[in-house]
C-alpha positions in Angstrom: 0.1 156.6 49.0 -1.0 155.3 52.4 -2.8 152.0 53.1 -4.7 150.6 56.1 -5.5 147.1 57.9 -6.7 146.4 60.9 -5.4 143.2 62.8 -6.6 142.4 66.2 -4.7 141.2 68.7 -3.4 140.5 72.4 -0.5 140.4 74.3 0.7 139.4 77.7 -1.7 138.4 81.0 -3.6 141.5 80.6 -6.5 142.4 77.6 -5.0 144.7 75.1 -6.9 146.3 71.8 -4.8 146.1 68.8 -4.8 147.3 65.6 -2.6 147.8 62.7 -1.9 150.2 59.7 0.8 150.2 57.2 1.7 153.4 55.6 3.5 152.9 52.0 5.1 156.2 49.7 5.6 156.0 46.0 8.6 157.6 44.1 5.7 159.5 42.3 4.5 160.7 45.1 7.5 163.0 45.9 6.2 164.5 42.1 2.7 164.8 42.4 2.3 164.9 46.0 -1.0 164.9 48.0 -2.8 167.8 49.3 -1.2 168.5 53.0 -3.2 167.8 56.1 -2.9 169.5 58.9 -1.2 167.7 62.3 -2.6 164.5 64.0 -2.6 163.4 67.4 -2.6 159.8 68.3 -6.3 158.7 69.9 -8.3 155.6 71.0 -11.7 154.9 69.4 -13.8 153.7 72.2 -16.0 151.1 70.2 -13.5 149.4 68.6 -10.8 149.9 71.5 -8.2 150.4 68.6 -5.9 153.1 67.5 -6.4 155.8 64.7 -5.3 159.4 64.5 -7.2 162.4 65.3 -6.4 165.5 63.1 -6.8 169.3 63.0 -8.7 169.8 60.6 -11.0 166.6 61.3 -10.9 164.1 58.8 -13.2 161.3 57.6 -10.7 158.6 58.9 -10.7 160.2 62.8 -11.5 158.6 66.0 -11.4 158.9 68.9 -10.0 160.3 72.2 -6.5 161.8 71.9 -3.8 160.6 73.4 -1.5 162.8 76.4 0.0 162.8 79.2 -1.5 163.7 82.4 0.9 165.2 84.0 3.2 168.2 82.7 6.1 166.0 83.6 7.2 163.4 82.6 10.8 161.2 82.7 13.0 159.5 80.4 15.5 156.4 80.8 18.2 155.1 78.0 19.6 151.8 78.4 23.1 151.9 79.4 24.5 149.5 76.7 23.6 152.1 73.9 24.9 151.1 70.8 28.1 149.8 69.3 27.4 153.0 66.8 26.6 155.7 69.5 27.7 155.7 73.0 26.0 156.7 75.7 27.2 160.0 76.6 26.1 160.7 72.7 22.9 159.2 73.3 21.9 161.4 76.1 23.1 164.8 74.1 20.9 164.2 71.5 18.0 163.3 73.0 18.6 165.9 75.1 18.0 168.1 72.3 15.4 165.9 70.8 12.9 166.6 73.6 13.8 170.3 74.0 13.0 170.7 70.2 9.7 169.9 71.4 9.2 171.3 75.0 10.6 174.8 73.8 8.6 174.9 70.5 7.4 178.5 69.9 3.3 178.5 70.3 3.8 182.5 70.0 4.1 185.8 72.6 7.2 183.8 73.7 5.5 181.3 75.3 6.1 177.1 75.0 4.4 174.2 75.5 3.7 173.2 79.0 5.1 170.0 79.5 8.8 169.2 80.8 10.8 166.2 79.7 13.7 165.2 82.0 16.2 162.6 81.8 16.3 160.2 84.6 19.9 158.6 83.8 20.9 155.6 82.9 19.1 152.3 83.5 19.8 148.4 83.2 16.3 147.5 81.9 16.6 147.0 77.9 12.5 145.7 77.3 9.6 147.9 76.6 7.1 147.1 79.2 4.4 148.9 81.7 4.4 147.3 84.8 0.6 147.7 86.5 2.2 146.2 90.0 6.1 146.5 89.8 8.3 149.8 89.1 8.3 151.5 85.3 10.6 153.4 83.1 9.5 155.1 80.0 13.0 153.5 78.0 15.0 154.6 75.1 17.1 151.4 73.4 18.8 149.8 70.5 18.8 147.0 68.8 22.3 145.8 68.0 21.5 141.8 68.1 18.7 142.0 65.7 15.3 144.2 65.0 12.5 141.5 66.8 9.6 143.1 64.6 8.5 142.9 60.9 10.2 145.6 58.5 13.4 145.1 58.9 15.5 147.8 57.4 12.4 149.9 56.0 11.9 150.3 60.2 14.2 153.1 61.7 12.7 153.0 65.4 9.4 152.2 67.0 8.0 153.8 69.6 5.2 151.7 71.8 3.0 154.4 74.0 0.5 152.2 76.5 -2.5 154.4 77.7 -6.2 154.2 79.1 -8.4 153.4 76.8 -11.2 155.3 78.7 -9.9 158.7 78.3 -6.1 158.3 76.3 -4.2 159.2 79.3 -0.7 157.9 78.6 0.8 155.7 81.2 3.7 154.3 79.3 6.3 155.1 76.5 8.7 153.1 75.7 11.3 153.9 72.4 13.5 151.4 70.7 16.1 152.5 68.1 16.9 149.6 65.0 20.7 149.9 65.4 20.4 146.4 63.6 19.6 147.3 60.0 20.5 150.6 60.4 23.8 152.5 60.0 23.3 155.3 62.3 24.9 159.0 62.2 25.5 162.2 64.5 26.5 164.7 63.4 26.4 167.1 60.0 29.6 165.2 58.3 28.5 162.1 56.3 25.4 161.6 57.0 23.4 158.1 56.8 20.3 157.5 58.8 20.6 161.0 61.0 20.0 159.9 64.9 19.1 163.4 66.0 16.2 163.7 63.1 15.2 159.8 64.4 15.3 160.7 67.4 13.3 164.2 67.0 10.3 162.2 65.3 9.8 159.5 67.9 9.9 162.1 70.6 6.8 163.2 68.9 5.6 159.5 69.6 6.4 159.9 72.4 4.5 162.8 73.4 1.3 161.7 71.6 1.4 162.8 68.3 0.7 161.1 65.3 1.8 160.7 61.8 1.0 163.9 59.6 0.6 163.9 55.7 2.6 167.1 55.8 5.6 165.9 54.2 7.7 169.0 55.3 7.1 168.3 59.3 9.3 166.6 61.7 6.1 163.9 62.1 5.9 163.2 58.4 6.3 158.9 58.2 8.9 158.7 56.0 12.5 159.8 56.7 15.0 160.8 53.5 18.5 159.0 54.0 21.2 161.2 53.9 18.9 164.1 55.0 18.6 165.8 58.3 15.0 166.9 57.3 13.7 165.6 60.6 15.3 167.6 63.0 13.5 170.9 63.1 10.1 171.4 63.5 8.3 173.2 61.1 5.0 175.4 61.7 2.5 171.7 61.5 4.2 170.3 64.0 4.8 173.5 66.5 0.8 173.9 66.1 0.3 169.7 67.5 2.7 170.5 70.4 1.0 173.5 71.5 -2.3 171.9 71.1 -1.4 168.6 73.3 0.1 171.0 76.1 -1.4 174.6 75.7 0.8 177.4 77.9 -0.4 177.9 81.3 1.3 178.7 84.5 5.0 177.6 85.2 5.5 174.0 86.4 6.8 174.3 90.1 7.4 171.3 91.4 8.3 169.0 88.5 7.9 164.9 89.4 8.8 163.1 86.6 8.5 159.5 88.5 6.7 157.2 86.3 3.3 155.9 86.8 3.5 152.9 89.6 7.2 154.1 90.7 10.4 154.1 88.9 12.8 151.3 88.4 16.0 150.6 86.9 15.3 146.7 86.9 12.8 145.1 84.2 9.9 143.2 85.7 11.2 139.8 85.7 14.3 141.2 87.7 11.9 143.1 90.5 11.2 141.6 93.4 7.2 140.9 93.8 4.8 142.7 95.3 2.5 141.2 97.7 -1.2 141.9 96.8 -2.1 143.5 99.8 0.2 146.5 99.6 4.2 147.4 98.8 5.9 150.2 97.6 5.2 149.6 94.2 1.0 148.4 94.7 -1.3 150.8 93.1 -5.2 150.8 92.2 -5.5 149.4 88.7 -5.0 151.8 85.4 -8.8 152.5 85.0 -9.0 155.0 87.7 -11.6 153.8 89.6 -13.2 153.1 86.5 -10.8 150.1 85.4 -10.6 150.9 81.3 -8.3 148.5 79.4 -4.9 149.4 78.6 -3.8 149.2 75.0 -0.5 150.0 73.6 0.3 152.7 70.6 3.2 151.9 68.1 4.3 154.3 65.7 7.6 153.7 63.5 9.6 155.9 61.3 10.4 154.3 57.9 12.9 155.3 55.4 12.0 156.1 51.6 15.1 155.5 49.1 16.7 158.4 47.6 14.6 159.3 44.1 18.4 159.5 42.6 19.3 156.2 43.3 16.4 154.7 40.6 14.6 152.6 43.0 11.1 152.3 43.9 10.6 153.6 47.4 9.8 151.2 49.8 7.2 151.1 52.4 7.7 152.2 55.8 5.3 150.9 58.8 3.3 152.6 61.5 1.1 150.3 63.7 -1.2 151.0 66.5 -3.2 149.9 68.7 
């Protein structure tokens, strides 16, 4: 059972749309489950300059403009600290094979999506931000010191996406990992709250997808502790993949610099940018047009085990 309410907002200097929807599961419903839908992507709806979903079939709750990147390559950072849990070098393996899950997903005759995902290296930068007039990073980080949002430990990860609101070009993505709340595990031995299936869902995020109401996919809302029922995909999501980034020609040159320039150093840390020009200057985010930006968060929650007798709680997935 999934439940909806919108909440405007704003945040920071620069005008933001904002909306919110919880998404709740019942113990029944893993009984008597819904009717599966088909994938969604993540879109903008214009009017209300909010997010919703957009879904294949359409449904009566659709808006929108789907979200994607424009470009066929894109980068990735993680914040060298990791995690007292994970390290590093553990980190970058499995999101390593988080992202090729999804960039070598079979859309059929042997061909994939076309879209590369590289991994830029380590960075110092541990905030989720998009910088319009300083360098960017699309960051992957944990929370060790304490989760900063609602939830708590019903939140596994949350992945903030900030794109035009004109046409749901992505600009932005920006992953952080609740390492807080969360006892995290690698591995197949003794399994907790899985990393790799965490990670495999928020790279969906990521990549503009949104939550599906096929609870067999990789993008289903909820995640089963213990389980590692996230980590492949399964035909739903393969179709969403293929559909964001259809196969065409090979990339040849692949760029994966984010939008304004890269930079290991968060905004506060950069030095400033005159207005007249600097390496890091660029025409504002509308493309010629000047569309607001608004920022999509999607978050994985957990649902407790049926065979531990409790009712499962809700998990959250906000928007904007």
């Amino acid at each position: 059972m999934r439940r909806s309410d919108l909440a405007p907002a704003s945040r920071g200097a620069r005008a933001r749309a904002v909306a919110a929807a919880s998404g709740a599961i019942a113990v029944a419903a893993l009984v008597d489950p819904r009717a599966a839908l088909a994938y969604c992507r993540t879109s903008v709806c214009p009017e209300t300059q909010s997010t919703a979903a957009v879904c294949t079939p359409r449904q009566s709750t659709d808006c929108g403009i789907p979200l994607a990147w424009p470009s066929p390559c894109v980068g990735y950072s993680i914040q060298e600290d990791a995690s007292e849990q994970v390290s590093l070098a553990e980190t970058e393996a499995i999101f390593a094979q988080a992202f090729a899950s999804w960039t070598e997903a079979d859309c059929g005759d042997g061909q994939t999506p076309r879209m590369e995902v590289t991994y830029m290296g380590p960075i110092s930068c541990d905030a989720h931000e998009y910088n319009q007039r300083k360098g960017n990073a699309n960051i992957i980080t944990f929370r060790d010191n304490g989760w900063p949002y609602g939830g708590g430990g019903n939140t596994l990860a949350l992945t903030t996406v900030t794109y035009n609101l004109k046409n749901g070009e992505i600009y932005d993505a920006d992953m952080e990992i609740n390492s807080f709340d969360v006892t995290l595990s690698i591995g197949d031995d003794e399994v907790s709250f899985d990393l790799l299936s965490i990670a495999t869902h928020e790279a969906g995020h990521f990549l503009g997808l949104s939550h599906t109401d096929e609870n067999t996919a990789t993008m289903y809302a909820d995640y089963r502790p213990e389980s590692i029922m996230l980590r492949d995909l399964d035909e739903d999501d393969r179709d969403a993949i293929c559909a964001v980034y259809p196969p065409g020609e090979p990339i040849k040159a692949c760029d994966p610099t984010p939008r304004h320039g890269f930079s290991d150093l968060c905004a506060a840390d950069q030095p400033e940018v005159e207005a007249s020009g600097g390496c890091a200057a660029a025409p504002s985010p509308g493309g010629g047009g000047g569309g607001l930006l608004a920022a999509a968060l999607a978050s994985l929650g957990a649902i407790a085990r049926a065979r531990r007798g409790r009712a499962a709680r809700p998990g959250r997935e906000t928007s904007r």
